[in-house]
LOMIVO-236074 format. One record per residue (C-alpha): residue in one letter; chain; x negated, y negated, z negated. Coordinates in steps of 0.2 Angstrom, whole numbers, padded with zeros to 4 digits. Layout:
! LOMIVO-236074
(a,A,(X,Y,Z));
...
***
This chain:
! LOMIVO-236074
(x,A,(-1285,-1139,0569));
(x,A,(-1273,-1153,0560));
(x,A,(-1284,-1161,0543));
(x,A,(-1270,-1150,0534));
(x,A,(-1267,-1134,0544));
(x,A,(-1251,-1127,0550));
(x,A,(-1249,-1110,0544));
(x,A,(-1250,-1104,0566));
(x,A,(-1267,-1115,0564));
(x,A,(-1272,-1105,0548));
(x,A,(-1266,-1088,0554));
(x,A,(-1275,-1090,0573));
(x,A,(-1291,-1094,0564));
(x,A,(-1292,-1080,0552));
(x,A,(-1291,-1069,0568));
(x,A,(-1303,-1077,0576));
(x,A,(-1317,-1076,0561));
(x,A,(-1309,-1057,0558));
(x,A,(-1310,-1055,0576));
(x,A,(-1330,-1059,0575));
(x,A,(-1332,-1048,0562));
(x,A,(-1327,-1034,0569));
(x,A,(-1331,-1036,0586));
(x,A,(-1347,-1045,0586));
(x,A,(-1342,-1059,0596));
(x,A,(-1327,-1067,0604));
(x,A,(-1332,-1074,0622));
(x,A,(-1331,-1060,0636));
(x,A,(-1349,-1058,0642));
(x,A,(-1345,-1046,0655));
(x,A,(-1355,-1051,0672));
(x,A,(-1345,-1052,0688));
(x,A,(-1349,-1036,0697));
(x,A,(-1363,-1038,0711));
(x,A,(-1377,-1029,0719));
(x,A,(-1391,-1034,0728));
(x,A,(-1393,-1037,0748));
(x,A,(-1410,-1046,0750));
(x,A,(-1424,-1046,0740));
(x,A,(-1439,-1056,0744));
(x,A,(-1457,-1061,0736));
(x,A,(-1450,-1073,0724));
(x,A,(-1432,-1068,0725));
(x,A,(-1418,-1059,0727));
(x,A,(-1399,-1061,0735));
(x,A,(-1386,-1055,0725));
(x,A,(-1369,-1053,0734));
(x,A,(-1353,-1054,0721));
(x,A,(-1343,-1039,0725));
(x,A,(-1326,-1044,0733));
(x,A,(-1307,-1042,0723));
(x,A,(-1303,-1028,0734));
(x,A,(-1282,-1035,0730));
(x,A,(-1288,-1053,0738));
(x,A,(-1289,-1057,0753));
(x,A,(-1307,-1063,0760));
(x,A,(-1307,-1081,0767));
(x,A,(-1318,-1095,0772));
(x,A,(-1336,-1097,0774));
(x,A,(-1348,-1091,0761));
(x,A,(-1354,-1097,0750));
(x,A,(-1374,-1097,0740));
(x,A,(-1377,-1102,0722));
(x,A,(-1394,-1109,0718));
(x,A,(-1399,-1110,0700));
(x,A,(-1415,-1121,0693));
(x,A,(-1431,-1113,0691));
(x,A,(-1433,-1106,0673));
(x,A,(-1413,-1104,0670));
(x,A,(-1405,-1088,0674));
(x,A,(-1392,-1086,0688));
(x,A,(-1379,-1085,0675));
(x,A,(-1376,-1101,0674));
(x,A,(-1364,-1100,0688));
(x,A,(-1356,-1084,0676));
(x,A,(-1355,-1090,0658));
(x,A,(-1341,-1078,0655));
(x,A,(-1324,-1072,0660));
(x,A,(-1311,-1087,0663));
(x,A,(-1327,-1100,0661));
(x,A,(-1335,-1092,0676));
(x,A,(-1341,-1102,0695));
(x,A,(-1343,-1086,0703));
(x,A,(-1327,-1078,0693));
(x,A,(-1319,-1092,0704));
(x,A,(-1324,-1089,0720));
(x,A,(-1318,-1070,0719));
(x,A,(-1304,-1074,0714));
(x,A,(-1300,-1087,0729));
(x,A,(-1306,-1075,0740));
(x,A,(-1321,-1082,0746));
(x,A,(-1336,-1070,0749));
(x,A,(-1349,-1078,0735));
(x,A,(-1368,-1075,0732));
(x,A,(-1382,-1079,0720));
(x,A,(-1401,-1079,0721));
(x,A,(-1409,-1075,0706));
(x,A,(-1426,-1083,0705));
(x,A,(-1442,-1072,0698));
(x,A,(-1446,-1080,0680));
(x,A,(-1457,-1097,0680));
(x,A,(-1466,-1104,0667));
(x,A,(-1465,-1121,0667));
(x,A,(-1478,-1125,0656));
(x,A,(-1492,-1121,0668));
(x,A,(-1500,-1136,0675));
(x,A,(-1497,-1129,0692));
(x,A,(-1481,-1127,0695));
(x,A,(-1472,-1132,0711));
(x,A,(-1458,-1130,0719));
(x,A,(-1464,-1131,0734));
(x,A,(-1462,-1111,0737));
(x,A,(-1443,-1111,0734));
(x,A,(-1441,-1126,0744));
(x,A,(-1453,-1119,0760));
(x,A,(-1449,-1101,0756));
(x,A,(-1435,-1095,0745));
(x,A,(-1422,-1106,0749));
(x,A,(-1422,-1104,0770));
(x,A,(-1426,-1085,0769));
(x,A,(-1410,-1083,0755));
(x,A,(-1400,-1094,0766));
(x,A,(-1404,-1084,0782));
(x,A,(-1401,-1066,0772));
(x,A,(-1383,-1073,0766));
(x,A,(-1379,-1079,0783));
(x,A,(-1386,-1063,0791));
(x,A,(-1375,-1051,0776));
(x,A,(-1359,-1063,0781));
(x,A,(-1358,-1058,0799));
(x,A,(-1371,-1072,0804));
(x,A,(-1360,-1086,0799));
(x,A,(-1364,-1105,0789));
(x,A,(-1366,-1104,0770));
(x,A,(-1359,-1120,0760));
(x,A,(-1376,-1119,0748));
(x,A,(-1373,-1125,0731));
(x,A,(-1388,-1130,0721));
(x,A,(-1384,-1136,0700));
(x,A,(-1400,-1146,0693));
(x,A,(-1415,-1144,0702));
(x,A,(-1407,-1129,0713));
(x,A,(-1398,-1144,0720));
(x,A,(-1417,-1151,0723));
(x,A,(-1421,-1138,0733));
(x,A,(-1403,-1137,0742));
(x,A,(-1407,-1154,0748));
(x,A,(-1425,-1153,0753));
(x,A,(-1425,-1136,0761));
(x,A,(-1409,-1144,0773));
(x,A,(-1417,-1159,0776));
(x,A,(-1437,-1148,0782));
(x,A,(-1425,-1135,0792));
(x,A,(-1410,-1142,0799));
(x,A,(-1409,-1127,0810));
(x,A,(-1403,-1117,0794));
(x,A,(-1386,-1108,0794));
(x,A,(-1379,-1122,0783));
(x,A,(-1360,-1126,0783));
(x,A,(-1363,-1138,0769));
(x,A,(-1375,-1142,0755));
(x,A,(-1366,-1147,0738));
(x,A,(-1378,-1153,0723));
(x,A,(-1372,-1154,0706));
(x,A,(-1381,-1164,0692));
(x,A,(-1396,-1165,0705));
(x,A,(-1407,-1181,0697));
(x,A,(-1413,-1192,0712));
(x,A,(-1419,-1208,0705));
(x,A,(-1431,-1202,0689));
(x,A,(-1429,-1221,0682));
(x,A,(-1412,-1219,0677));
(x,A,(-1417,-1201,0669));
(x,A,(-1417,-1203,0650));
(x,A,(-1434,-1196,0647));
(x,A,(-1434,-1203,0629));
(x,A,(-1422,-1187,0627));
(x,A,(-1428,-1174,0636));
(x,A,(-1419,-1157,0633));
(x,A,(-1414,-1140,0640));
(x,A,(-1401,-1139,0654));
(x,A,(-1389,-1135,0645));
(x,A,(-1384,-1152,0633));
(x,A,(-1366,-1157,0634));
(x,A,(-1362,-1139,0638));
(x,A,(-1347,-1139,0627));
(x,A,(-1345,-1158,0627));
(x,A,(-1348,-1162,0611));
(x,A,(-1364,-1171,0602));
(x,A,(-1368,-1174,0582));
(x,A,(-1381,-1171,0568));
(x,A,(-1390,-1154,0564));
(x,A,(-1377,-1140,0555));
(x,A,(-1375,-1125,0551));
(x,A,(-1359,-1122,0549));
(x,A,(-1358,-1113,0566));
(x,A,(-1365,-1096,0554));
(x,A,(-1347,-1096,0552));
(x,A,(-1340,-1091,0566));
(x,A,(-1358,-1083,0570));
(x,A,(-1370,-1085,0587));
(x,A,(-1373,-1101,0588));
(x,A,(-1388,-1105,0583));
(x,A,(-1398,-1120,0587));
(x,A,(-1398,-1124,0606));
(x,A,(-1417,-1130,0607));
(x,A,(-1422,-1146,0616));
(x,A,(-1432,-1141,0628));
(x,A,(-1437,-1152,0643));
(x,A,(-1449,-1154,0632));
(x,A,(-1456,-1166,0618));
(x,A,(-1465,-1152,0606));
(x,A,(-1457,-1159,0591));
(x,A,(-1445,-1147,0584));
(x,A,(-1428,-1150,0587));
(x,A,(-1411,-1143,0589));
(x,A,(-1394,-1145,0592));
(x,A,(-1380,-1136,0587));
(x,A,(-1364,-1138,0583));
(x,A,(-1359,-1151,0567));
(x,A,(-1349,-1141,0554));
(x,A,(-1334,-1151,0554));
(x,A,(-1332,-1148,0574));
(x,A,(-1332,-1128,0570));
(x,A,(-1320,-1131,0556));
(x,A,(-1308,-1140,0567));
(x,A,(-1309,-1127,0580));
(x,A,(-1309,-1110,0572));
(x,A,(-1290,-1109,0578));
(x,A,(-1296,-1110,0596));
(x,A,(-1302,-1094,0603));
(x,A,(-1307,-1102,0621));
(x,A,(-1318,-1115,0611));
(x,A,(-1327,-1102,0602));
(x,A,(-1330,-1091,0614));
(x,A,(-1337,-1105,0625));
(x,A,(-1347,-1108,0611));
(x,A,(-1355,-1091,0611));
(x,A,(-1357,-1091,0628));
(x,A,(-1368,-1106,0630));
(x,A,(-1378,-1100,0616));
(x,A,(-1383,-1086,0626));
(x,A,(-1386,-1094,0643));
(x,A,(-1398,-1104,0630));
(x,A,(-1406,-1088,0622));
(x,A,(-1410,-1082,0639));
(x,A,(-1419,-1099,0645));
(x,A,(-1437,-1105,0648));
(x,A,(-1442,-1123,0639));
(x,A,(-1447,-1137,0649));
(x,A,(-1461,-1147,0644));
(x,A,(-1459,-1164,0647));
(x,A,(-1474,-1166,0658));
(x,A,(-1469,-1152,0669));
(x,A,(-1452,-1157,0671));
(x,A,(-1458,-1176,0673));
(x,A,(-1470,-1171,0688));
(x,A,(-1456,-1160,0698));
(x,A,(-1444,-1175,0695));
(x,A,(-1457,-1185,0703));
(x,A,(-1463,-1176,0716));
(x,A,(-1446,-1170,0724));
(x,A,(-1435,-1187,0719));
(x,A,(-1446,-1199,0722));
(x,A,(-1463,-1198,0733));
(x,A,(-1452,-1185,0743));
(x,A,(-1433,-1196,0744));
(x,A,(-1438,-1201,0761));
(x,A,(-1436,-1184,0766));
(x,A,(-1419,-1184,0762));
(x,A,(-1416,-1194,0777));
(x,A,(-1416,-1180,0786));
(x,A,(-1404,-1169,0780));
(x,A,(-1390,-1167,0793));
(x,A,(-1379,-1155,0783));
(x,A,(-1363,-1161,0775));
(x,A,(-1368,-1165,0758));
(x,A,(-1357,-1167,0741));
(x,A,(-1366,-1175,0726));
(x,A,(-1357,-1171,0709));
(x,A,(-1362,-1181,0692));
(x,A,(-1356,-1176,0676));
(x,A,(-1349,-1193,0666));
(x,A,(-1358,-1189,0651));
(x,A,(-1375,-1180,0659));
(x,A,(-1387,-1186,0650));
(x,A,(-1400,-1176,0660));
(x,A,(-1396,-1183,0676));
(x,A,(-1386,-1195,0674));
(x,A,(-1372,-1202,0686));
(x,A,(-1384,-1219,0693));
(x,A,(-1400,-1202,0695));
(x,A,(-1387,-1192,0705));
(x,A,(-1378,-1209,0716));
(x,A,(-1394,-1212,0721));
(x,A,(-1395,-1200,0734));
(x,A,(-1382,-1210,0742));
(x,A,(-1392,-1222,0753));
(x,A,(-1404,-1209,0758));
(x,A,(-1392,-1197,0768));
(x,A,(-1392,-1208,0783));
(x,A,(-1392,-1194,0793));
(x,A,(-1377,-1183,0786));
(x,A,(-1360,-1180,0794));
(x,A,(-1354,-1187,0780));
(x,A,(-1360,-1189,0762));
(x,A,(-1348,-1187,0746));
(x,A,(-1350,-1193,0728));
(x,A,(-1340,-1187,0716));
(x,A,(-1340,-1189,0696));
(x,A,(-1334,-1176,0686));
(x,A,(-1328,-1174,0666));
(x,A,(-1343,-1165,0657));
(x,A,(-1363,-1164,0655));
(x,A,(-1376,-1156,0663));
(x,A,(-1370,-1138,0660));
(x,A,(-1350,-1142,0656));
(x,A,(-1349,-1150,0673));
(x,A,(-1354,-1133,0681));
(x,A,(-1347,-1120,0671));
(x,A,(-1337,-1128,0654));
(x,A,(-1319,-1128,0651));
(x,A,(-1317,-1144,0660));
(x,A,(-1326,-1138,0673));
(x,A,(-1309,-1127,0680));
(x,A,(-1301,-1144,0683));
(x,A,(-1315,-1155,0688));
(x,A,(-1329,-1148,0699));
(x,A,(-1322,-1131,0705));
(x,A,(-1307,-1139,0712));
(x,A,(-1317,-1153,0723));
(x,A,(-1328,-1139,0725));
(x,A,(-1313,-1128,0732));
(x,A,(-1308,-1144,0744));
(x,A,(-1326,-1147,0751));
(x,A,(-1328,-1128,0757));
(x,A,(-1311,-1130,0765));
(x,A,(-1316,-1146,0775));
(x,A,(-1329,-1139,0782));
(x,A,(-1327,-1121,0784));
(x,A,(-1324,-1124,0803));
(x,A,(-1334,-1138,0807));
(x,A,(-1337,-1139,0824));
(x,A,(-1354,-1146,0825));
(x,A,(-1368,-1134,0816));
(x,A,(-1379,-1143,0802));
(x,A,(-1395,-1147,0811));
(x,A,(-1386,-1159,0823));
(x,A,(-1381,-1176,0818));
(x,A,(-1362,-1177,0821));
(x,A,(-1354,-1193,0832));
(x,A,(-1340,-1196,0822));
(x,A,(-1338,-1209,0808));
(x,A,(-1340,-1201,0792));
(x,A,(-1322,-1201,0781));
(x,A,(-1320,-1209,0762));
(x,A,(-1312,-1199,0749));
(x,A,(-1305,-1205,0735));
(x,A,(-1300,-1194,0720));
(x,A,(-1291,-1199,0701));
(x,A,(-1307,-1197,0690));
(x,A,(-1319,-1199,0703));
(x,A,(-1328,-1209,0714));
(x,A,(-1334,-1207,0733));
(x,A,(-1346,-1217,0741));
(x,A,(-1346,-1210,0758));
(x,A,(-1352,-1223,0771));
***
């Protein structure tokens, strides 16, 4: 909204705070309709029912959240939505929700959703989709165990394996400001406000990987100001807060010791990962930042072929924010499409040369 508003401007905005009021809320929080098809120990396999007026193409495909952050991240809300997406494009689409995990305990490891979660929720989808590949697509530490679970059992029904904002060298992870998985979600940064009471659920977004001070971020008031006219804003606003709501903190010495564990004493592991494999960095991640994520480069020596690929937004926004229906779904869109008829299966390592992409706002570093 202009430093003196038009009267649209003026007019758009007192339907939106009127449109709060009354309604409770502007974003659509509906879920994509879906239902479960495999259910396991630590887990279950949700498929996302199909748009009966699209017509159903290409291989599937398996969202894999972080431990701790529920499987909505890849459904935020209607027109911000991963999985809205796929339906849409026809694409038959599933999600495994992971059982809750405090991250706190000492004890933690991922070392069941890597061994166990992951193959038997790749196996289920590929059994449910008529026994055939599944591009896997793991956002955060989802794409930590994407990549480790492809590289211990190559003879997985993997099409391709796509890891967004996965950190892979911990030294180039800002520890200094640890927070939740969710900064950068609306791509914007500033001082404590509270001007967000305005508009209404958007209250502090808690940093969360975890130093124990108290601190929050939320939205500065002169951001909400210059954006009560925009209705997609807000409502993006909303959603995040939600996603938020509903996720478990990360200490920092929890998250430090997973980092460490699977992205550096294990990164010779990643050697043998045979799967096709796409690596997406957010240009302002500030959680894995785009040198964490390149990282992984060098280390898939034995992939058909390897992609990097740097995308507008932060850790969440590159996933599921408004920037992200013109940055990471479309490479997303191609990469399924390249290699929903490979010849070769993923757990043998392919003869021919792998090729170099190239795309405006991006980088590829494809040997």
């Amino acid at each position: 909204m202009d430093l003196v508003p038009k009267p649209d401007q003026v007019l758009s905005a007192a339907a939106n705070v009127l449109h709060r009021v009354r309604r409770g809320g502007i974003a659509d929080l509906r879920p994509m309709p879906r239902r479960v098809v495999a259910e396991g120990e630590r887990h279950r396999v949700h498929l996302l029912e199909p748009d009966p007026a699209v017509a159903r193409r290409g291989q599937p495909v398996l969202l894999v959240p972080p431990i701790a952050v529920p499987d909505g991240c890849f459904d935020l809300r209607r027109g911000c939505s991963l999985v809205e997406h796929l339906v849409a494009g026809g694409r038959p689409a599933y999600v495994v929700e992971l059982e809750p995990v405090d991250v706190r305990d000492p004890d933690v490891t991922i070392d069941p959703w890597v061994a166990e979660v992951l193959p038997a929720a790749v196996r289920a989808a590929s059994e449910h989709a008529g026994g055939r590949p599944v591009h896997v697509v793991g956002w955060s530490l989802g794409g930590t165990f994407a990549l480790h679970a492809a590289a211990r059992y190559v003879d997985l029904p993997i099409a391709s394996v796509s890891a967004l904002g996965t950190p892979v060298d911990v030294t180039a992870v800002p520890m200094l400001a640890p927070v939740r998985p969710l900064i950068s979600a609306t791509d914007w940064t500033g001082p404590v406000g509270v001007a967000s009471r305005v508009v209404g659920s958007a209250p502090a977004v808690r940093w969360a990987f975890g130093l124990d001070a108290v601190q929050h971020l939320v939205t500065r008031p002169a951001a909400v100001t210059t954006h009560l006219d925009d209705a997609d804003w807000l409502a993006q606003l909303e959603a995040v807060d939600r996603l938020a709501s509903a996720t478990s903190p990360y200490r920092g010495r929890a998250f430090g010791r997973l980092l460490h564990r699977f992205a550096t004493d294990s990164t010779d592991e990643l050697e043998s990962v045979t799967a096709p494999t796409l690596l997406v960095a957010g240009a302002a991640d500030t959680i894995a930042p785009v040198a964490a994520v390149g990282a992984a480069v060098p280390l898939l020596t034995g992939t058909r072929e390897v992609r990097f690929e740097i995308v507008p937004g932060g850790h969440l926004g590159l996933l599921t924010g408004r920037g992200a229906r013109t940055g990471t779904w479309p490479v997303l869109d191609e990469w399924f499409e390249q290699w929903d008829d490979a010849e070769e299966p993923s757990g043998t390592i392919g003869t021919n040369p792998r090729r170099r992409h190239t795309s405006a706002g991006s980088r590829a570093l494809n040997r």
